[in-house]
N, CA, C and O of each residue as an XYZ file, in Angstrom:
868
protein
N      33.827     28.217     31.843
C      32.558     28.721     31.320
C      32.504     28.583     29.794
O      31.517     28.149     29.200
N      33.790     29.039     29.125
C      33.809     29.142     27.783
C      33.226     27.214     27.158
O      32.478     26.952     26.216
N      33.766     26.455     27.898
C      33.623     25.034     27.890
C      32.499     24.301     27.290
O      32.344     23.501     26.367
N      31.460     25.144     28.566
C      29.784     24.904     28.817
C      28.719     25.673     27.952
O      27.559     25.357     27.691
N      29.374     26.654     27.623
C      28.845     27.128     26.282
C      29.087     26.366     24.741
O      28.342     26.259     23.767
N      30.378     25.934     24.986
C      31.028     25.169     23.277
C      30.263     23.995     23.769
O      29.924     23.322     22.796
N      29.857     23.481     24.880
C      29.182     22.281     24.670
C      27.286     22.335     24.474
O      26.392     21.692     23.924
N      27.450     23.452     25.258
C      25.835     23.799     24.812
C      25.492     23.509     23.510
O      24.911     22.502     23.105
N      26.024     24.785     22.665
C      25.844     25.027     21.200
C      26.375     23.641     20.750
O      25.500     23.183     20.016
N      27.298     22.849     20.838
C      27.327     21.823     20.327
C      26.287     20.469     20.320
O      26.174     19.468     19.612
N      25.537     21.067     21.622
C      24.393     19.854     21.817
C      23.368     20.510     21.348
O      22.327     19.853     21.323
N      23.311     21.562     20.977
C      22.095     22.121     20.163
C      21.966     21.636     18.614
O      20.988     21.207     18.002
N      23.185     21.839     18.241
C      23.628     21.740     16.491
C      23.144     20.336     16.526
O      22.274     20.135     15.679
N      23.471     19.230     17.307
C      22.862     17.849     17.380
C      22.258     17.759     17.465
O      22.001     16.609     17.109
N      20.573     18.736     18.139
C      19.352     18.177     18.071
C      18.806     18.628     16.905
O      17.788     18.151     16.405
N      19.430     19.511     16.464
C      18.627     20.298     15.305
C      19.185     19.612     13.863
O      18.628     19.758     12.776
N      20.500     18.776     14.124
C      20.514     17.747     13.137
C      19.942     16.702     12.954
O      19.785     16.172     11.855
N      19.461     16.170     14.308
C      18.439     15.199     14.557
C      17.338     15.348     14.081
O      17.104     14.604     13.129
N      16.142     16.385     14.521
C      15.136     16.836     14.163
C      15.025     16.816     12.386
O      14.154     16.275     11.705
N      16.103     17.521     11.977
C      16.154     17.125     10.554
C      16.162     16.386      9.381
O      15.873     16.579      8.200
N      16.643     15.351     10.170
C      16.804     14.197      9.343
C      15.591     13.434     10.178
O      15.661     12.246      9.860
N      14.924     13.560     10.758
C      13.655     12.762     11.208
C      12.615     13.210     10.586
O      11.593     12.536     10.453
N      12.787     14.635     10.043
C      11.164     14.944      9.049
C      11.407     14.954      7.825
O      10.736     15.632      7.047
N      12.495     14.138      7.416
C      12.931     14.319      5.944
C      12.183     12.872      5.655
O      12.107     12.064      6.580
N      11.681     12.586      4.470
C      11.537     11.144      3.878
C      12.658     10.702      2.740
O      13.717     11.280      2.983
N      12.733      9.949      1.705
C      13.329      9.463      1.077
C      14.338     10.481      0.666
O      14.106     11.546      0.093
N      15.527      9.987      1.053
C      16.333     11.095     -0.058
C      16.658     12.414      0.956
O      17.651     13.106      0.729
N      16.087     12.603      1.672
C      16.006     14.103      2.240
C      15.008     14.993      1.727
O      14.630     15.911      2.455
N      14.527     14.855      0.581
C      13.792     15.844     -0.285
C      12.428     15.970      0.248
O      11.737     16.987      0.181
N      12.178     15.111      0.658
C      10.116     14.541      1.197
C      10.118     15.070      2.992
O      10.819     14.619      3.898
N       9.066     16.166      3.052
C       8.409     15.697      4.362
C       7.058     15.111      4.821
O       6.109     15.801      4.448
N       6.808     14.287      5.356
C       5.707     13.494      5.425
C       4.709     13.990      6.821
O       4.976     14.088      8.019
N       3.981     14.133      6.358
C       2.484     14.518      7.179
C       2.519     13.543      8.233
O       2.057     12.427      7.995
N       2.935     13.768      9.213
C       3.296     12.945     10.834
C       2.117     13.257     11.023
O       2.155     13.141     12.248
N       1.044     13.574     10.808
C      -0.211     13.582     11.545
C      -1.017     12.554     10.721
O      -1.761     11.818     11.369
N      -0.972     12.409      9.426
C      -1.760     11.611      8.898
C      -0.739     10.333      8.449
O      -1.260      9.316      7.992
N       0.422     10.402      8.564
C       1.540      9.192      8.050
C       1.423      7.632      8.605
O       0.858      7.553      9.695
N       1.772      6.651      8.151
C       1.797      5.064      8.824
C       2.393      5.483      9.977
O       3.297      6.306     10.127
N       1.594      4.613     11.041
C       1.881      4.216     12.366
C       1.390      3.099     12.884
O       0.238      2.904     13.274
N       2.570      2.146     12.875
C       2.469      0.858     12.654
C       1.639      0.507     14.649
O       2.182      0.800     15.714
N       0.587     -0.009     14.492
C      -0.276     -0.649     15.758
C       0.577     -2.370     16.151
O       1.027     -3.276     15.448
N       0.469     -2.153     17.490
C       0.698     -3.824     18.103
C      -0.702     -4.291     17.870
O      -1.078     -4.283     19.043
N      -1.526     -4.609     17.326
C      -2.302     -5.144     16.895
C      -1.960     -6.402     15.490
O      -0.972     -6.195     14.786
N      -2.610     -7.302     15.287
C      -2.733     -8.367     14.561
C      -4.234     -9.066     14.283
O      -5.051     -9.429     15.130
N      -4.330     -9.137     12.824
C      -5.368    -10.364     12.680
C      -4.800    -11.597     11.509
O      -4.104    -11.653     10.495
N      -5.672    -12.579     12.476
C      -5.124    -14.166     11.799
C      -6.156    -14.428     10.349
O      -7.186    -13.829     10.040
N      -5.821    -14.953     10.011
C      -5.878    -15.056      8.502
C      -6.991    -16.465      8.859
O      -6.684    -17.403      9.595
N      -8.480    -16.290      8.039
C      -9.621    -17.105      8.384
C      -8.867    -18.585      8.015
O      -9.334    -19.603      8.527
N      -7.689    -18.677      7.114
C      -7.565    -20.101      6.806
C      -6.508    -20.599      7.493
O      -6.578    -21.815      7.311
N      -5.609    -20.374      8.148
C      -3.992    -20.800      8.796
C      -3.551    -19.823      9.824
O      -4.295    -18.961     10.291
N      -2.715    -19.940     10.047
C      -1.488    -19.678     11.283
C      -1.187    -17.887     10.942
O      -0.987    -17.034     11.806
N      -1.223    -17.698      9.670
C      -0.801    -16.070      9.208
C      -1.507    -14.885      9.947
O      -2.669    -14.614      9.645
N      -1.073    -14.417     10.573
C      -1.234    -12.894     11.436
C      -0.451    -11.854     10.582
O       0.655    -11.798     10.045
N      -1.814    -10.859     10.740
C      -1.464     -9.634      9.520
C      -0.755     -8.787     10.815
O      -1.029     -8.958     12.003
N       0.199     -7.857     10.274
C       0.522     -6.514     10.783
C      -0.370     -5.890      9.760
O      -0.676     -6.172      8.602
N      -0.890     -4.294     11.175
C      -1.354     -3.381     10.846
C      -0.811     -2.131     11.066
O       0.094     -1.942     11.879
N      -1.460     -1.010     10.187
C      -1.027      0.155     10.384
C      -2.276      1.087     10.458
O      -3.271      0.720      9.834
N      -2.333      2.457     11.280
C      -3.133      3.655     11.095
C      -2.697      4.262     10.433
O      -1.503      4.553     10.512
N      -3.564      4.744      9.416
C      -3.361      5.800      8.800
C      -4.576      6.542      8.136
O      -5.474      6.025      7.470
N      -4.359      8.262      8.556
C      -5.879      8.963      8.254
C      -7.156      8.277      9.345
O      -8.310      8.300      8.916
N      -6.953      7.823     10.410
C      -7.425      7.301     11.492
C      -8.330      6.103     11.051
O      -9.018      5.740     12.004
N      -8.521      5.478     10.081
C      -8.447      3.938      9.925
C      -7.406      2.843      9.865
O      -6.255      3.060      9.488
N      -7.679      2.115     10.102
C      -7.106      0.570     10.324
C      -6.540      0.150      8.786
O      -7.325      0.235      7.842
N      -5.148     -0.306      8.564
C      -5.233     -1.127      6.931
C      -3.749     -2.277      7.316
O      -2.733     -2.241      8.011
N      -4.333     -3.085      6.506
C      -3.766     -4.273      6.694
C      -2.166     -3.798      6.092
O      -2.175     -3.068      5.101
N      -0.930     -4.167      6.625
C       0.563     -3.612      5.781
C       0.885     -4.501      5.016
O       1.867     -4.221      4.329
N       0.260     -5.889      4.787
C       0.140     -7.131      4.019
C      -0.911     -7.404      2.974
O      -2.092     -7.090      3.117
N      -0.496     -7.906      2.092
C      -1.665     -8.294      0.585
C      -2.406     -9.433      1.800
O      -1.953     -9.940      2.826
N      -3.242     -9.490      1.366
C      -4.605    -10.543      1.502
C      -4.093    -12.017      1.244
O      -3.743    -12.335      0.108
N      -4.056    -12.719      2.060
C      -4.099    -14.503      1.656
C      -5.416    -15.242      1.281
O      -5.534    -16.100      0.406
N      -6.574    -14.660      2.260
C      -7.562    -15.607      2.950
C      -8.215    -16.309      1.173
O      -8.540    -15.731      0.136
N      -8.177    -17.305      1.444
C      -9.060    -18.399      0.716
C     -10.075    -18.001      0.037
O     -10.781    -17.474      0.896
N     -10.568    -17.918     -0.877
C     -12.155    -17.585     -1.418
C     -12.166    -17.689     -2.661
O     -11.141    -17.588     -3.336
N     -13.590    -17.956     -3.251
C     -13.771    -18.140     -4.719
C     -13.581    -17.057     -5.408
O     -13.905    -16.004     -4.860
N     -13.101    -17.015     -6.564
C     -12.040    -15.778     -7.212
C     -11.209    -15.253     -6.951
O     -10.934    -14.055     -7.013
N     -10.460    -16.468     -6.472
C      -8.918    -15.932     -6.121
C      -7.653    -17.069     -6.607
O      -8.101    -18.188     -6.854
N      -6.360    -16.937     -6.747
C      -5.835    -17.730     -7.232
C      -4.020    -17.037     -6.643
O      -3.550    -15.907     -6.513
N      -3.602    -18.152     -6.477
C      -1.837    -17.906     -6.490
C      -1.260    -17.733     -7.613
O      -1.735    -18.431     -8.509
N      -0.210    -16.902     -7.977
C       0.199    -16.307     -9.546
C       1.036    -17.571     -9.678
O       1.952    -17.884     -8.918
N       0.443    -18.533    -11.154
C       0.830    -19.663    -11.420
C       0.219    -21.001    -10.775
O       0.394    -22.212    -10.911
N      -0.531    -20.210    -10.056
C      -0.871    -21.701     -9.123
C      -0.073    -22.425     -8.424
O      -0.143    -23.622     -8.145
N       1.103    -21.223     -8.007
C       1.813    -21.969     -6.979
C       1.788    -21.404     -5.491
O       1.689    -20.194     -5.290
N       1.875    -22.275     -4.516
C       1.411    -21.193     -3.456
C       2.865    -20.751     -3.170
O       2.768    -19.646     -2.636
N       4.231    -21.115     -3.279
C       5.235    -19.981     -2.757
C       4.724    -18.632     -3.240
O       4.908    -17.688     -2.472
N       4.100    -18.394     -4.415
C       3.907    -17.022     -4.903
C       3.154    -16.500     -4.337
O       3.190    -15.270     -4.305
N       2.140    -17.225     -3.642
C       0.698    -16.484     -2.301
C       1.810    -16.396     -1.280
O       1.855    -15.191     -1.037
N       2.506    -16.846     -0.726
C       3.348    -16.937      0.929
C       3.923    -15.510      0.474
O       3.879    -14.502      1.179
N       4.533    -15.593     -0.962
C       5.988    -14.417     -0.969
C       5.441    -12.666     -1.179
O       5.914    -11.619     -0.739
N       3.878    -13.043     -2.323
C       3.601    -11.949     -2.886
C       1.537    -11.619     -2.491
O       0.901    -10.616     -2.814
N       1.062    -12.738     -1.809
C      -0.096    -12.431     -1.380
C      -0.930    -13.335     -2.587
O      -0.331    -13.535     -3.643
N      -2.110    -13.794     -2.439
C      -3.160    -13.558     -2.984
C      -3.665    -12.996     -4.566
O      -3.766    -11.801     -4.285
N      -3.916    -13.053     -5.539
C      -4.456    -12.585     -6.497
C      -5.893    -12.903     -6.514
O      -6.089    -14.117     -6.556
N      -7.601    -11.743     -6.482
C      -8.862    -11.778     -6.316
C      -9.120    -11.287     -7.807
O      -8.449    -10.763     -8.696
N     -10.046    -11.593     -7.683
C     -10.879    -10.726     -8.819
C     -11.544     -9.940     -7.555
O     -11.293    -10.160     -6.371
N     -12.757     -8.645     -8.258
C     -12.619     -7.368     -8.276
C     -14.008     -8.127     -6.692
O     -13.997     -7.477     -5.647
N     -14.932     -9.316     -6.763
C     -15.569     -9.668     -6.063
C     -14.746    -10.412     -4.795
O     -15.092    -10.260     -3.623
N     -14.064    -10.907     -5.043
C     -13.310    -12.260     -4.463
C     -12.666    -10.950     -3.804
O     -13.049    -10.726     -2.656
N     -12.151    -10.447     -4.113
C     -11.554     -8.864     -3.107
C     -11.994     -8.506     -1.882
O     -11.370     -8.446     -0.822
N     -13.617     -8.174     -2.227
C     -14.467     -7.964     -1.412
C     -14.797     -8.804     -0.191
O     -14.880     -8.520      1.004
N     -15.041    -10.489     -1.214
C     -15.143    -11.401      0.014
C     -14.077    -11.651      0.685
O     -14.431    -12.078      1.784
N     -12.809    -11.604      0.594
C     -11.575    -11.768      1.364
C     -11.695    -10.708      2.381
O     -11.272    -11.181      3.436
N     -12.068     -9.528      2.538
C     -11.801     -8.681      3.323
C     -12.668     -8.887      4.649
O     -12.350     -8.666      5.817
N     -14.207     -9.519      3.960
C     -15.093     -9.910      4.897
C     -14.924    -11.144      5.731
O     -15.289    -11.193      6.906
N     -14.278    -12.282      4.999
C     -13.827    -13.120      5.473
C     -13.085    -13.060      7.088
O     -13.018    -14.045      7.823
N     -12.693    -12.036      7.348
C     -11.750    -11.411      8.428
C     -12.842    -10.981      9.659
O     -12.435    -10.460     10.698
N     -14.267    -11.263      9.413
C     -14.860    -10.061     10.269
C     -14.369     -9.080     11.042
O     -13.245     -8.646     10.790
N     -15.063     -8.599     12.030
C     -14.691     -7.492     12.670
C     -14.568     -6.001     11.687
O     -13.740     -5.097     11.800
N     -15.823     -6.145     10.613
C     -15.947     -5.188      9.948
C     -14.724     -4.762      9.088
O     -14.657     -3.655      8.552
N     -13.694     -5.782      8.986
C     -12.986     -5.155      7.237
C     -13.636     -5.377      6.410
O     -14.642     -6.083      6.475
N     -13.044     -4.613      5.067
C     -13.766     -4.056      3.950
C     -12.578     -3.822      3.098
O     -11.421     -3.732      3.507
N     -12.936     -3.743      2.009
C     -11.887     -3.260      0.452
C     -12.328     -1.662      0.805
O     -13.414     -1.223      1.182
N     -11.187     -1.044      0.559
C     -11.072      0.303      0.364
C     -11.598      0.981     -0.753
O     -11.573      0.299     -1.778
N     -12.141      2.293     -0.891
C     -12.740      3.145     -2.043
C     -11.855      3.702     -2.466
O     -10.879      3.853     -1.731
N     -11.829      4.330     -4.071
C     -10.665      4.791     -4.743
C     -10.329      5.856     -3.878
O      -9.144      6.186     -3.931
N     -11.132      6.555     -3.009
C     -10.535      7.749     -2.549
C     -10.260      7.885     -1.775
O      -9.896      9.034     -1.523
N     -10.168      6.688     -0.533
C      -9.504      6.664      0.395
C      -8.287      5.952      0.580
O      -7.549      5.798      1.553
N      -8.247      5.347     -1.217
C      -6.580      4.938     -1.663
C      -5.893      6.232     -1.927
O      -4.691      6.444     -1.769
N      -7.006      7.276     -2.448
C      -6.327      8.374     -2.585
C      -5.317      9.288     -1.213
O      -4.225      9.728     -0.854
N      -6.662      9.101     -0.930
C      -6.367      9.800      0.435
C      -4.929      9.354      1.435
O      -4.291     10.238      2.006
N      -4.578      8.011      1.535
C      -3.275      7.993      1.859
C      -2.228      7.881      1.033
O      -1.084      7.704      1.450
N      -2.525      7.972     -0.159
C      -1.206      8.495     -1.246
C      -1.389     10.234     -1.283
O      -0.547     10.797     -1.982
N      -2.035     10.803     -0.848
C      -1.797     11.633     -0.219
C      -0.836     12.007      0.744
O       0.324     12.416      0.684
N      -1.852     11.687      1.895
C      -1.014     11.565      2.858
C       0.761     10.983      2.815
O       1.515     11.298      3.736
N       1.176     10.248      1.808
C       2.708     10.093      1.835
C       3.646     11.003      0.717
O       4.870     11.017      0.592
N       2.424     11.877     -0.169
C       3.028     12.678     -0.937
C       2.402     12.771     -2.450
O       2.646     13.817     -3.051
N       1.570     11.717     -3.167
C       0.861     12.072     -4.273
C       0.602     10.896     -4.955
O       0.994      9.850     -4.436
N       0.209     10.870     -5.670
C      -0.489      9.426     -7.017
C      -0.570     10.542     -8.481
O      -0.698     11.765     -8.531
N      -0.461      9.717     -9.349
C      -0.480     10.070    -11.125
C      -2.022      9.611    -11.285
O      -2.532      8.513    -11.060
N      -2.421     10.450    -11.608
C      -4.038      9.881    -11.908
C      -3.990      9.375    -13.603
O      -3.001      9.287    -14.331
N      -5.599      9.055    -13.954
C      -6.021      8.465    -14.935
C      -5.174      9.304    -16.298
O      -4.577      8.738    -17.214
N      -5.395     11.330    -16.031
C      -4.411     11.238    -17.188
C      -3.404     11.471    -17.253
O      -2.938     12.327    -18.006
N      -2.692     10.677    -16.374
C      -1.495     10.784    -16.581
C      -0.691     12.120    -15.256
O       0.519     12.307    -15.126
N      -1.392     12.573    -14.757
C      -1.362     14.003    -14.190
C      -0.780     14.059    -12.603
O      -1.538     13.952    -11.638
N       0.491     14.218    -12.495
C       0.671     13.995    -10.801
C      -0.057     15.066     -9.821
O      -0.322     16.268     -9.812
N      -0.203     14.053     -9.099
C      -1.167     14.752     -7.668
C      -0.317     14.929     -6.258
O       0.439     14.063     -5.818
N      -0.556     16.106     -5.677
C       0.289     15.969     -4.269
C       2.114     16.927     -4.763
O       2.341     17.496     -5.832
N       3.056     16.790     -3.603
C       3.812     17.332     -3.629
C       4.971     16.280     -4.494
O       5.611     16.741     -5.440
N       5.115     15.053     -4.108
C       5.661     14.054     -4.910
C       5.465     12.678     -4.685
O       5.698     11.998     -3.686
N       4.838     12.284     -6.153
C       4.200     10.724     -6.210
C       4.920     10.097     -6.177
O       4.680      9.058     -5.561
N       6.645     10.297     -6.955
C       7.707      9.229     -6.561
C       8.304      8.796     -5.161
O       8.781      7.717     -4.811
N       8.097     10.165     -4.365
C       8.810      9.656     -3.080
C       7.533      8.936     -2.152
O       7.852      8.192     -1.225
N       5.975      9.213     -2.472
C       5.384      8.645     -2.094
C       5.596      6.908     -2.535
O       5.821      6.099     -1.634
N       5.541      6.650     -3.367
C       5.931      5.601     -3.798
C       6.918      4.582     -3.280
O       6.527      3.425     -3.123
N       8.411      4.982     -2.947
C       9.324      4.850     -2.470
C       8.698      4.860     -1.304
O       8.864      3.727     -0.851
N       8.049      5.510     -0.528
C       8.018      5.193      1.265
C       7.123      3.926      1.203
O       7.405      2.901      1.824
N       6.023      4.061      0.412
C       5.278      3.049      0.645
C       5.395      1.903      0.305
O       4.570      1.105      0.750
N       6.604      1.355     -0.726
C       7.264      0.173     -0.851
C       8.454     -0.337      0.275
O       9.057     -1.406      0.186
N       8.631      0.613      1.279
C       9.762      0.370      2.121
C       8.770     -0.406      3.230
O       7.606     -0.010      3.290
N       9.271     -1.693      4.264
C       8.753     -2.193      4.863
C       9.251     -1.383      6.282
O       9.481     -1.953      7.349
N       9.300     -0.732      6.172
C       9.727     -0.261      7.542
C       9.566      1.690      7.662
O       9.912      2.369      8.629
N       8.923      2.211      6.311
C       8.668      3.544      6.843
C       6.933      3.911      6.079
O       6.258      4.933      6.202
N       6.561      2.350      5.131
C       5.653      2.572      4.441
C       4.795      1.318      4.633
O       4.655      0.858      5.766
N       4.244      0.778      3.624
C       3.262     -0.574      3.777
C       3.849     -2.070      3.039
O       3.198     -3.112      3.119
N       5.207     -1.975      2.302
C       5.576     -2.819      1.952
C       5.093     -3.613      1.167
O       5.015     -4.837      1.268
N       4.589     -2.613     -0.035
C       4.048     -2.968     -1.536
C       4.665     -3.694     -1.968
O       5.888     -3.575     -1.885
N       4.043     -4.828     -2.656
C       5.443     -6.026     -3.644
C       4.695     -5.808     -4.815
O       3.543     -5.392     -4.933
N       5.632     -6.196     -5.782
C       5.212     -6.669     -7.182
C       4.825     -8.146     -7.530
O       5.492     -8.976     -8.148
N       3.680     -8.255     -7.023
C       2.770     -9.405     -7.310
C       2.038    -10.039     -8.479
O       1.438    -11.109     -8.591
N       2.309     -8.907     -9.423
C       1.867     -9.491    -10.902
C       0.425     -9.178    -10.922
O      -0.084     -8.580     -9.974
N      -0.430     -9.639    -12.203
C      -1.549     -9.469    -12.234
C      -2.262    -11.180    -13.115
O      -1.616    -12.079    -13.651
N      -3.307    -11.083    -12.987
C      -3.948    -12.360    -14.040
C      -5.067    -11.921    -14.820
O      -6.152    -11.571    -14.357
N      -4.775    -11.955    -15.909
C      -5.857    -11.751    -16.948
C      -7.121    -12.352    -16.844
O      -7.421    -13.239    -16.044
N      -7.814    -11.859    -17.643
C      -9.400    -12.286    -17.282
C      -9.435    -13.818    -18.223
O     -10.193    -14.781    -18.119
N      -8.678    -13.652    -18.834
C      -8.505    -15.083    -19.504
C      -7.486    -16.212    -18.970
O      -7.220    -17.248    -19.578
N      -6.972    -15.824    -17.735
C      -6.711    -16.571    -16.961
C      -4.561    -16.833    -17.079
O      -4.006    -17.741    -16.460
N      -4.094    -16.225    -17.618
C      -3.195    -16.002    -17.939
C      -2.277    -14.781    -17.040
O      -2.523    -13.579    -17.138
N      -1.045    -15.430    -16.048
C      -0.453    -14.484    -15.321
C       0.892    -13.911    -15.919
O       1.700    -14.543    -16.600
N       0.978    -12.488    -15.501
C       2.253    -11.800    -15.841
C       2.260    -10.892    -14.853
O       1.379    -10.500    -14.088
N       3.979    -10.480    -15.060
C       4.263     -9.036    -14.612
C       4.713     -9.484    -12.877
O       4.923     -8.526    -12.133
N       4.831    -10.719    -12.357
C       5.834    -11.090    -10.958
C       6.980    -10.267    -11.133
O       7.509    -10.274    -12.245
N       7.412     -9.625    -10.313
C       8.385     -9.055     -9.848
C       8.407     -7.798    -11.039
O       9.399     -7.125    -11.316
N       7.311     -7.696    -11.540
C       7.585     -6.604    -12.867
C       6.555     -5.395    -12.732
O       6.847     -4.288    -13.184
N       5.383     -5.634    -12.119
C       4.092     -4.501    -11.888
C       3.442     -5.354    -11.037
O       3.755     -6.518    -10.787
N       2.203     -4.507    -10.452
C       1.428     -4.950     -9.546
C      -0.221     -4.192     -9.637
O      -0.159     -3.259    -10.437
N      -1.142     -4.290     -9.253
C      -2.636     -4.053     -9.327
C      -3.105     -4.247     -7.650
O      -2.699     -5.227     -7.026
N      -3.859     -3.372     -7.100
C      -4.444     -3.376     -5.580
C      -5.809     -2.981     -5.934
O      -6.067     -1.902     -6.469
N      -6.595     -3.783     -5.658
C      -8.346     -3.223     -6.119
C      -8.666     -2.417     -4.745
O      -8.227     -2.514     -3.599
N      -9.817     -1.415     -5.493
C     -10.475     -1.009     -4.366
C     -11.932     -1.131     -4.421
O     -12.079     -1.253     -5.637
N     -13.094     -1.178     -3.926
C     -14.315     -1.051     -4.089
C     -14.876     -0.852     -4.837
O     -15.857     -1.563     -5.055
N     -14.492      0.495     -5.853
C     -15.047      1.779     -6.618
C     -14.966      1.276     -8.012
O     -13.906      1.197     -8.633
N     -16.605      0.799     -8.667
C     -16.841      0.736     -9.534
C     -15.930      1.911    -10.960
O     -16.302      3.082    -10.873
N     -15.336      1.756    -11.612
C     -15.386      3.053    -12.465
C     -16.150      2.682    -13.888
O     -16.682      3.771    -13.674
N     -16.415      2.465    -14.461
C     -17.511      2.519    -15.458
C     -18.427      1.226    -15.469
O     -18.357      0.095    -14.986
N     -19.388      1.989    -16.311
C     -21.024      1.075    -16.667
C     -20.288     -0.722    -17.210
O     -21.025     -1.696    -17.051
N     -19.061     -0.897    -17.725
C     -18.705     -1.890    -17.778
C     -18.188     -2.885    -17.164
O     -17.641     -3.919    -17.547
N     -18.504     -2.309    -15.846
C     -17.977     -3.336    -14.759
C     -16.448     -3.265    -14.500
O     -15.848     -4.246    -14.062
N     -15.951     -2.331    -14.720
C     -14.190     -2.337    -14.467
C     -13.924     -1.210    -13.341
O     -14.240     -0.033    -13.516
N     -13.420     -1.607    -12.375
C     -13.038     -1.396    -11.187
C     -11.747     -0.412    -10.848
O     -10.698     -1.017    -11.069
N     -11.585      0.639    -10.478
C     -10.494      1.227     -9.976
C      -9.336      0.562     -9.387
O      -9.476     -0.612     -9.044
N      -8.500      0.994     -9.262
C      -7.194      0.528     -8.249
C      -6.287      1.212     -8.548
O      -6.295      2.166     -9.325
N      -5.149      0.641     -7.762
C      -3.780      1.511     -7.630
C      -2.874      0.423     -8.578
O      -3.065     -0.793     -8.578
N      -1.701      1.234     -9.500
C      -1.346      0.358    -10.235
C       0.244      0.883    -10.138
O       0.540      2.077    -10.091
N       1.226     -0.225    -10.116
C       2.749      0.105    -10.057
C       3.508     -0.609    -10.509
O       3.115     -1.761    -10.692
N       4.854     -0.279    -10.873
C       5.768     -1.345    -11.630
C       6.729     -0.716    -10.993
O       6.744      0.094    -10.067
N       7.868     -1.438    -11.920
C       9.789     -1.422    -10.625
C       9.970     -0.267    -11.443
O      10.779      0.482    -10.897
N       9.542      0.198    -12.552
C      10.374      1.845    -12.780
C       9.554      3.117    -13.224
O       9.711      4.036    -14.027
N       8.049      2.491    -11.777
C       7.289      3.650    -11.813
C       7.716      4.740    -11.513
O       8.733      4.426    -10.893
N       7.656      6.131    -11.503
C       7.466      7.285    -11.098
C       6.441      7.777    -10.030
O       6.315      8.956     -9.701
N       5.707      6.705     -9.515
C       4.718      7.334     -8.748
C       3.668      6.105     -8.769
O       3.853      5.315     -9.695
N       2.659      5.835     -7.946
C       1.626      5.001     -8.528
C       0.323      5.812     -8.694
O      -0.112      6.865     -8.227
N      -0.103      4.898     -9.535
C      -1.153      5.444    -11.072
C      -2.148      5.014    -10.208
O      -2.108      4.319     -9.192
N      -3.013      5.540    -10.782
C      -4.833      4.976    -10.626
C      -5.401      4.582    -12.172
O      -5.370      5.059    -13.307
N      -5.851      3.588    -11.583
C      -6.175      3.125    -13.357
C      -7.393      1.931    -12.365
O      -7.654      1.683    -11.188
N      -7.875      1.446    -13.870
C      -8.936      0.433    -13.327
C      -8.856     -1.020    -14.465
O      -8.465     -0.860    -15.621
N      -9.212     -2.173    -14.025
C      -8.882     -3.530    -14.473
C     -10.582     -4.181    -14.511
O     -11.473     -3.714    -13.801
N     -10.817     -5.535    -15.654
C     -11.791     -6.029    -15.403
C     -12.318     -6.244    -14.269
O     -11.335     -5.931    -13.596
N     -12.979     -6.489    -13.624
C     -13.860     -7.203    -12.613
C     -13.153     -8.523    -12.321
O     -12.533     -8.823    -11.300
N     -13.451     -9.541    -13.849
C     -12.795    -10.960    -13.483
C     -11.451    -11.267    -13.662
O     -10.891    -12.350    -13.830
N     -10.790     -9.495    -13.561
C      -9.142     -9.882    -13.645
C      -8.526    -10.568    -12.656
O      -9.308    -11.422    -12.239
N      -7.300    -10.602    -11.978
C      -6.689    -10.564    -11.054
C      -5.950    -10.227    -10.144
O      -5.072    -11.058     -9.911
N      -5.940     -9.316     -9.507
C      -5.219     -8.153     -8.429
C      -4.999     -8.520     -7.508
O      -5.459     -9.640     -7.287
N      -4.105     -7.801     -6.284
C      -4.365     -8.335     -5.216
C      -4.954     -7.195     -4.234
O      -5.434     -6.117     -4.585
N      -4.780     -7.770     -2.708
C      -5.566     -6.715     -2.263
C      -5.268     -6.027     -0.661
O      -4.306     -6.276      0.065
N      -5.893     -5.519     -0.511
C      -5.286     -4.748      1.057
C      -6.975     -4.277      1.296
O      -7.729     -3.751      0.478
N      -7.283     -4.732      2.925
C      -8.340     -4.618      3.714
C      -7.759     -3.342      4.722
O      -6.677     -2.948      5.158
N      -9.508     -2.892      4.805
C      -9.363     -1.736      5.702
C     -10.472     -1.655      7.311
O     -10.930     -2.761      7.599
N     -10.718     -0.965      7.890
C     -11.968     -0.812      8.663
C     -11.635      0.866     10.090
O     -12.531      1.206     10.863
């Protein structure tokens, strides 16, 4: 009897170590909102120009692509003009060419609004807004999940292109447009990150810059 008890409690201590380390995120420190968190769908869409099939994920009960944007369209460009850099790191649009890439896909995708970029940096733990100001419980470990290809969306550092046509920042920062006009000057919101962010920022870029992008519906 004494046996079946030491094995009981011993198979208890194991689920409850289990359970633990399954609601922990990065580090142990993060727990992530399993109700609103990535949940990667057997679903796929092919890319209007080639062979490329996106993985998708739910999250906050819409659809978003876990891949930057390839599809073809005017205002868009490979960083350098080479396409290994579209295969490795996606696409670079301007703030229109964004828009049309997403449509390009029919079946009703769309570029996302700043606040429903918000809304799943939320959902993984927080974003640094415009001043500077963290939001949520923690923007770094949000950060960290959502660059992991396997517990987040598998953010790369894709660089950006100036409105003067000039690329930087591969493997150094990155720019994701969303919809959302932010001022009378035509400069556009997005999510913005580099390799020794703390969190990703919201900030906004010309119109005819170069970003890349992630479709939703």
């Amino acid at each position: 009897m004494k046996q079946l008890i030491h094995y009981f409690l011993f198979t208890c201590l194991l689920m409850l170590l289990g359970c633990n380390a399954g609601d922990n995120g990065v580090g142990g420190s993060f727990t992530m909102d399993r109700n609103k968190a990535f949940v990667g769908t057997d679903e796929v869409v092919e890319d209007p120009n080639g062979p490329k099939m996106y993985r998708l994920a739910s999250i906050n009960n819409q659809t978003w692509f876990m891949e930057n944007s390839l599809a073809i369209v005017r205002g868009s460009w490979c960083y350098e003009n080479k396409g290994i850099n579209c295969g490795n790191y996606g696409r670079l649009y301007s703030a229109s060419g964004a828009r049309f890439a997403c449509k390009a896909y029919g079946g009703g995708w769309r570029l996302p609004t700043i606040e429903e970029w918000k809304a799943v940096l939320m959902s993984y733990g927080g974003y640094i807004d415009e001043d500077n100001q963290p939001k949520g419980r923690s923007p770094e470990e949000a950060l960290k999940l959502l660059v992991s290809t396997t517990s987040g969306m598998g953010l790369k550092l894709g660089g950006v292109r100036s409105v003067e046509g000039a690329f930087t920042g591969l493997d150094e920062q990155s720019f994701i447009w969303t919809s959302s006009e932010a001022d009378p000057y035509k400069n556009y919101y997005g999510i913005v990150y580099d390799k020794d962010a703390k969190g990703i920022r919201i900030s906004r870029l010309p119109k005819e810059a170069g970003g890349l992008c992630r479709c939703i519906r």
